[in-house]
N, C-alpha and C positions, 0 to 999 in steps of 0.2 A: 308522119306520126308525131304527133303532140303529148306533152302526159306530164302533168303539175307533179306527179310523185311518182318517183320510178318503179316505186314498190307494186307498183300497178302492169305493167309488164310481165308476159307468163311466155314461159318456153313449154311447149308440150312432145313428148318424146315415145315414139311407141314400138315394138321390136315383138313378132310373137314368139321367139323362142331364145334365150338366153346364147350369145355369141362376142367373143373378146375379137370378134374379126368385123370389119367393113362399119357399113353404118349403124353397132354396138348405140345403145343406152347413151354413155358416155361420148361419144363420139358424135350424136346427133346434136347434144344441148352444148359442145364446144362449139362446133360450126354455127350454133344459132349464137350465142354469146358473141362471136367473132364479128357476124353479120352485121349485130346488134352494135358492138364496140365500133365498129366504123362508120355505120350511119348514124347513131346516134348518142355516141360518145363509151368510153368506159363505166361512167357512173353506174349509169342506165343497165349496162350489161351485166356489172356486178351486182347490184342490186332485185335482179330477178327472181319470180317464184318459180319453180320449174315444178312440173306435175310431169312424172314417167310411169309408163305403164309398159312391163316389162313379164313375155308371157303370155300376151292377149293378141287375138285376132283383129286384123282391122273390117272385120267381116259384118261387124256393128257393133253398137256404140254400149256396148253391157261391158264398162271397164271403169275399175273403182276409181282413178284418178280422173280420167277424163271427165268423172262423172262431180265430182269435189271440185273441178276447174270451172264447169260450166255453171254449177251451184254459185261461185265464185262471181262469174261473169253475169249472173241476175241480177249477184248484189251489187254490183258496183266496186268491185276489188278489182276485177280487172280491166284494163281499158285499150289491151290489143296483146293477141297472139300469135307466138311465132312459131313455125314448126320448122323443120329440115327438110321436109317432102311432102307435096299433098297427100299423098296415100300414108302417113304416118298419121294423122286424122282419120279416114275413111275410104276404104273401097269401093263404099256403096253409094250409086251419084244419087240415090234417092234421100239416102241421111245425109248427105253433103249439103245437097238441097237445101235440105230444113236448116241446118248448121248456120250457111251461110245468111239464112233469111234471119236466123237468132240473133247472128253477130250485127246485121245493121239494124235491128230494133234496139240495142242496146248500146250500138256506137261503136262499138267495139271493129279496133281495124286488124285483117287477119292477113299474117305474111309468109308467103311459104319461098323461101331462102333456096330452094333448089331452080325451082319454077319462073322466082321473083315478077308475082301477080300484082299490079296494081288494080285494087276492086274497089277505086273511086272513080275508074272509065268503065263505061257500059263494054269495051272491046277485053278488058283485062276480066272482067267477071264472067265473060261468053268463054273467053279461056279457058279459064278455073273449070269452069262448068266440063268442056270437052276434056281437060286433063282426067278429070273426074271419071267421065263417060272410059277413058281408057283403061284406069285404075282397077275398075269394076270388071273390065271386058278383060284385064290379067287375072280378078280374081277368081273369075268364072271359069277363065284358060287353067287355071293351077286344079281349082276343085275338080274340073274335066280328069287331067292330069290323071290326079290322088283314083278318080274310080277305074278308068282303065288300068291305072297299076293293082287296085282290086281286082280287075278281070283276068290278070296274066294271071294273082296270085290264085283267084276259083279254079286255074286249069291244071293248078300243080294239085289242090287239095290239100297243103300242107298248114304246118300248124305256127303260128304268124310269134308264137313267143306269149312272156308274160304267165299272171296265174296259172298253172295246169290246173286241170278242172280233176275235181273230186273225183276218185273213178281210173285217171291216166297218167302217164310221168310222160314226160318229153324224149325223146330219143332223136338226134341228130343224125345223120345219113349224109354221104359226100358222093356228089354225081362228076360227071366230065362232061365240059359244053362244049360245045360243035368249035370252039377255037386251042382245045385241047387244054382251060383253064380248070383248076376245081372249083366247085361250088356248092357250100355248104344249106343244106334245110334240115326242118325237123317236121315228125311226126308223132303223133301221141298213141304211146301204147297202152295196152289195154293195163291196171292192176289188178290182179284177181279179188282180194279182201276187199278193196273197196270198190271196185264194180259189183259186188254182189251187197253192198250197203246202199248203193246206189238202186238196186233192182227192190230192196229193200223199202227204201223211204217212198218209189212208187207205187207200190205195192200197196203199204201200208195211204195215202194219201188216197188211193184210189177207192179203199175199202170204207174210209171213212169221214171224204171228202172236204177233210179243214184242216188248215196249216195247225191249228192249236192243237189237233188230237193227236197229229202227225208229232208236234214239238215232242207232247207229251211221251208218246210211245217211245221216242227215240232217248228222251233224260229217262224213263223209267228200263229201258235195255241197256243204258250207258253205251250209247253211242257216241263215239267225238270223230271231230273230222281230222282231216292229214295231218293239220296243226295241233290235235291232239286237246280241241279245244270241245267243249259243249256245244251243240249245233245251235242258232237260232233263227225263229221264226224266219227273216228276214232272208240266212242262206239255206234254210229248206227251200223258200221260195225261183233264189235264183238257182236249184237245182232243177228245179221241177220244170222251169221254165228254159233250160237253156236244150236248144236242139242238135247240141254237138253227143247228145245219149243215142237220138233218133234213130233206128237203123233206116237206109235210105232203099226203101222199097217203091212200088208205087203207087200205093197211099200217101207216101210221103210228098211224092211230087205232084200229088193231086191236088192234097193241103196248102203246098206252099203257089201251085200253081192258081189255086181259087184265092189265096190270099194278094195275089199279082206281085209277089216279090219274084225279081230280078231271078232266073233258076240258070245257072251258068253248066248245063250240062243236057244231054238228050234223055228222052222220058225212058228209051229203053237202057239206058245207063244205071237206073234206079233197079239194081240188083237186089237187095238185101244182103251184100254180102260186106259193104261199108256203111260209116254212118257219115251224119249230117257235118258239114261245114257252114258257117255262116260270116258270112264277113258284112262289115259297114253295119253291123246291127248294133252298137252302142252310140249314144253322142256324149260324147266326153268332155266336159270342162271344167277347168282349173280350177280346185277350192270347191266341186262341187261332184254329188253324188252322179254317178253314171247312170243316162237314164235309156231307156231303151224305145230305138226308131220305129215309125209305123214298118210292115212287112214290105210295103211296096220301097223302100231305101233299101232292103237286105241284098246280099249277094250269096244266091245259095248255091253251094256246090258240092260234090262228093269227095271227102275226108278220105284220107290213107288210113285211118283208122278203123277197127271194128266198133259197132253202135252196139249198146247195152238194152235199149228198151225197144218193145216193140211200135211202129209207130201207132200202130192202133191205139194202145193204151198212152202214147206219148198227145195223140191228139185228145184222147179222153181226159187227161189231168188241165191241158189248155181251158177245154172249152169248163170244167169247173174251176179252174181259178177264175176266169172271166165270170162265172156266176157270181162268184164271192165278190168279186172285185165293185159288181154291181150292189150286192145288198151292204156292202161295207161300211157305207155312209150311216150314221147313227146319231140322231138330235142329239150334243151334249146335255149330259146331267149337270144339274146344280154341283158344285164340286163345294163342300162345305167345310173340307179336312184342310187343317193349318199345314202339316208338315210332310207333306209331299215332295220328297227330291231331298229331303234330310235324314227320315227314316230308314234305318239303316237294319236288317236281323244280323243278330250277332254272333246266331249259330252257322250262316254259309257266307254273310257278306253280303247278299245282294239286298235291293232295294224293296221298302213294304209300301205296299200301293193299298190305297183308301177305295173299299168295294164298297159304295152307297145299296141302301135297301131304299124298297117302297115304304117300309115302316115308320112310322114316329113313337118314340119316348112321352110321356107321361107330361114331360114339357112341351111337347113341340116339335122338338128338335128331330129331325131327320137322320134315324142310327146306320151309323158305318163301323167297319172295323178295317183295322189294315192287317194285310193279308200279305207275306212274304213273297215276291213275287216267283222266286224258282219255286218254291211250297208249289206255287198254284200251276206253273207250267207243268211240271213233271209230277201232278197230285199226287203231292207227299212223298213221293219216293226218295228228293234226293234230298228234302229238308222237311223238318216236321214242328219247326216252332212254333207255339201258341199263335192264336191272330191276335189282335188288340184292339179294347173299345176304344172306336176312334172319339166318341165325345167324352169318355174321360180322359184319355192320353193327353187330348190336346187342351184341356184344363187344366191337369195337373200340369205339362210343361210351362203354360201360362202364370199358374200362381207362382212356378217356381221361382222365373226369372224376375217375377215380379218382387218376391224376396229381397232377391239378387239386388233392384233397383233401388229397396228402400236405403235410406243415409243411413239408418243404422246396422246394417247387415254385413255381416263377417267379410263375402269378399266386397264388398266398397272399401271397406277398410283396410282391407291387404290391397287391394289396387291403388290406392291411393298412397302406403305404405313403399310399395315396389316401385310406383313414381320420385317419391322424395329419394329414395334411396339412387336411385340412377340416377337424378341430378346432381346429390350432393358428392356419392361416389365419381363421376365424371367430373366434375371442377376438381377436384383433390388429384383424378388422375394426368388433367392434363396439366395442372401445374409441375407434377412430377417430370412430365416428359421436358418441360421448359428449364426446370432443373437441370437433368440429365443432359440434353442436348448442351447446354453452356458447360457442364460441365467435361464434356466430348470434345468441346472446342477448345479448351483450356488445354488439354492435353494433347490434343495434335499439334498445336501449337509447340509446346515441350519437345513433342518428339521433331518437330520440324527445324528448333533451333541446335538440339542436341546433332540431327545430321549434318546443318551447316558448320559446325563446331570441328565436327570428326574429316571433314575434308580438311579442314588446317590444318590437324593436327599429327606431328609425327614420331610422337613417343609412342610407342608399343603398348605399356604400362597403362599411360590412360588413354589409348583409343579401344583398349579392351573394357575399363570402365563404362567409358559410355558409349560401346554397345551393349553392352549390361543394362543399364538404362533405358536407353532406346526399347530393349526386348521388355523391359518390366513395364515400360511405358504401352507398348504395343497391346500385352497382355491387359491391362487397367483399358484398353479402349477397347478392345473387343466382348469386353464386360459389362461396358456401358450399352455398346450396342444393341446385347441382347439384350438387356433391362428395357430399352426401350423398344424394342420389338414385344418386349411381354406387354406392358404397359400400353402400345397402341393396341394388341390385340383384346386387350380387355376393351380398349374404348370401341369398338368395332361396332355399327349401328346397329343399335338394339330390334328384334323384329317390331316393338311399339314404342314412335316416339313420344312425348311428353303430350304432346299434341291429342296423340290417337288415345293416349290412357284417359285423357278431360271428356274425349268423343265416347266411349267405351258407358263413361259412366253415365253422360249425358244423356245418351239414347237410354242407360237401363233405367234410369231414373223417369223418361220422358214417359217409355211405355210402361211402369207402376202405375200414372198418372191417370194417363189416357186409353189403356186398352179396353177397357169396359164400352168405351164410346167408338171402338174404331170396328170398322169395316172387315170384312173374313178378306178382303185382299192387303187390305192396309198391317192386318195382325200380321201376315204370311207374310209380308215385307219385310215388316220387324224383326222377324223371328230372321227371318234371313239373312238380317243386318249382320250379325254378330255369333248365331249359333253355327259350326259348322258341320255338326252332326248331331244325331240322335240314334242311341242304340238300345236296342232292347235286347234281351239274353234271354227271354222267357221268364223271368220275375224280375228282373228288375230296372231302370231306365236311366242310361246315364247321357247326359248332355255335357256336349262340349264344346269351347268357343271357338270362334276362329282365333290365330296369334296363337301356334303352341311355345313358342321362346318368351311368354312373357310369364306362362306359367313357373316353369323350372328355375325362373327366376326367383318366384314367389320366397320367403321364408319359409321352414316347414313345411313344404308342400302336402296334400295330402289327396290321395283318392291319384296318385299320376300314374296315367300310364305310359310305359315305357314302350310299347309297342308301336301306337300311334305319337309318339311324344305329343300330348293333349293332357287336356286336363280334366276331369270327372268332378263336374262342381257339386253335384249333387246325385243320390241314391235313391230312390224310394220304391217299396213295393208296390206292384201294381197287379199281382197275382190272381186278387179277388175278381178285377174287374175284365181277366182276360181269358179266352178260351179255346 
């Protein structure tokens, strides 16, 4: 390997599960460095980019570093890769494949230090290629592995850990195995209150077949889940749909048996007298929401637990999500509302969402109003704040800020005001500390000569003097101390530096200028720039910026709130306009 600039050199390093043992993270990119320091010098090796990916399967190639390396490796940043193991790259000889066909379109030479491949002989890349083949043939032996130890667990029925599902609390049980060792499992028992909330939301889903009526009903009963929280749409859903309620009759094994998922148990096992188990039914990945496997991946078996629903109606609620699931899709609307995701009601907290009509206004314009969005889930029961016209709101908040932007408007002037003052305040304080500090040194100095003084000396009289001294001196430096502790603490970074208060007024100024001319996403930008909320109270509408530390700073502040520490730039009624 060749390479004009070391910086060109990349270690790649990959581990899927966090381990301070064997070939760890750390431990992969020493041994590449090491390899690297002896064949081609130390420079070389310290100068490395190293990309870890630490966490991820090598099962393929959906891994954010490896993914930023080979971005890398198009451009011309990198000009050879080194790994610790072929299979710290990839398991899969099919992505290896491609891999390797990337790295000689781009020159790039790739070294795996365990293996040590040379893949400029056609015999060292038949190699690579079979190391490869076996890589894949372990990965395939491990996921083997992982479902038969699924199948031992379908034969216990037990309950694998993790969330207890709404409805059950976990109960642990300890057996004796045939070597006379203990061995702890759990199983999920039944909770009365919430198994009958549970029989409850299907109950109610079934009568009225949409998660939204279902929402409603449950905010308008004050229904909360275990966590004592609001249900929403989202975990009504994975109630409805999880089949550990099922009781396992056989309907149920009919269901799952036409669905051709995995059924770990005999048809005449399907008593009704437990419910459903399901194991391997999630795919789980890291950073990323749980999504759920076709039936044919499931492993279904019979629970130690009692089931809540019947499955008749359990299959009934299936096949209407599946309806919904189908008509769900809906051509987006024109979305014409500025302040979407900043709108705030300020009677419960939650967010007000922009309900388009088919109507037009007198101008043209396309009328919306924003609508609270708990108002609408739980119609009005748990909140009843006015809605708001969305084309006057989002005028008025526009002329506001536009105020805001001209050069002669109140806060330009206290922003600008708050700027001078933190810079002239800051020179003055750190002169101070430069003071203080010299004058800390002066004084230690004092007490350092007055201790060598007191070893000479052996009169009584004055080695009791100066410790005296010594102590008054001691005292006079621990004073200076905190002085300058106070005085750093005021210098402490402001949340806006000088920089950001020029950027602050600069955008408010730009968009006075140009909002008239600009685009409904280019406004929503704007606005976003700098506003970090918008609240309405039902008369009246306060905005406020992002940077609450530069407010409290302000002189005279006024309109602050102390609850959000924020700042209330402005008031205005909008009563007429709302309903």
């Amino acid at each position: 390997m060749t390479t004009d600039k070391a910086e060109k050199v990349a270690i790649y390093s990959r581990k899927s599960k966090f381990t301070g043992k064997g070939e760890s993270i750390d431990n992969q990119i020493e041994m590449c460095r090491n390899y690297i320091s002896l064949k081609y010098g130390a420079e070389v090796a310290e100068s490395v980019i190293v990309y870890e990916d630490e966490g991820f399967s090598g099962g393929n190639l959906d891994r954010p570093r490896f993914k930023l390396m080979m971005e890398d490796v198009r451009k011309g940043k990198v000009t050879a890769v080194v790994c610790y193991r072929l299979d710290r790259i990839s398991r899969n000889i099919g992505d290896f494949a491609k891999l390797i066909e990337d790295f000689e379109k781009t020159n790039v030479v790739f070294i795996s230090v365990k293996e040590q491949f040379d893949l400029s002989s056609p015999m060292g890349r038949a190699m690579m290629y079979i190391s490869s083949v076996f890589s894949q043939l372990e990965r395939e032996t491990i996921a083997e592995r992982i479902r038969d130890n699924l199948h031992e667990l379908a034969k216990t029925g037990r309950w694998l850990g993790g969330i207890t599902p709404t409805g059950y609390m976990s109960e642990s049980e300890e057996s004796i195995t045939v070597d006379g060792k203990k061995k702890k499992s759990h199983k999920l028992q039944i909770v009365p209150d919430e198994a009958e909330m549970i029989k409850t939301i299907f109950r109610v889903f079934l009568e009225k077949a949409s998660l939204t009526e279902t929402d409603a009903y449950l905010l308008q009963n004050a229904f909360k889940s275990k966590n004592d929280k609001m249900f929403s749409r989202f975990s009504i859903k994975g109630i409805l749909s999880n089949p550990v309620y099922m009781i396992a009759d056989e309907q149920a094994y009919k269901y799952f048996e036409d669905k051709e998922a995995e059924i770990f148990a005999e048809k005449q096992d399907f008593t009704g007298e437990y419910g459903i188990m399901a194991y391997n039914r999630t795919l789980q990945k890291k950073g990323q929401m749980h999504k759920i496997r076709p039936y044919s991946e499931w492993i279904v078996a019979i629970g130690k637990h009692e089931g809540i629903i019947k499955s008749e109606d359990w299959i009934k609620v299936q096949s209407i999500l599946d309806v919904n699931r189908s008509k769900s899709y809906r051509k987006p609307r024109s979305n014409v509302a500025l302040l979407s995701g900043v709108l705030i009601c300020g009677l419960c907290g939650d967010y007000m969402r922009p309900k388009l009509s088919d109507r037009k206004n007198k101008n043209g314009e396309q009328v919306y109003d924003y609508m609270c969005n708990l108002k609408e889930r739980s119609k009005k029961s748990e909140c009843q704040i006015k809605n708001l016209n969305g084309i006057e709101i989002d005028k008025a908040v526009c002329e506001e800020i536009k105020k805001l932007g001209s050069d002669s408007s109140e806060f330009i002037k206290r922003l600008k005001k708050v700027k001078n003052s933190l810079f002239e305040n800051g020179e003055k304080n750190i002169n101070s500390i430069s003071r203080l500090e010299k004058e800390l040194d002066e004084n230690e100095a004092k007490i350092e000569k007055r201790i060598s003084f007191l070893l000479d000396v052996s009169d009584e009289v004055i080695k009791k003097r100066i410790t005296e001294e010594i102590s008054t001196l001691n005292t006079k430096s621990e004073d200076l101390k905190s002085k300058i502790v106070e005085v750093k603490q005021i210098l402490e970074p402001h949340p806006l530096s000088t920089i950001e208060f020029d950027l602050i007024e600069d955008i408010l100024i730009s968009f006075t200028k140009t909002i008239d001319t600009m685009s409904v996403e280019q406004k929503r930008d704007a606005i976003r720039t700098f506003i970090k909320k918008v609240v309405w109270d039902g008369e009246n509408v306060h905005i406020y910026l992002f940077g609450a530390g530069e407010v409290e700073a302000l002189p005279e502040p006024y309109n602050a709130s102390d609850n959000d520490h924020t700042f209330s730039l402005h008031e205005f009624p909008l009563g007429e306009h709302s309903k």
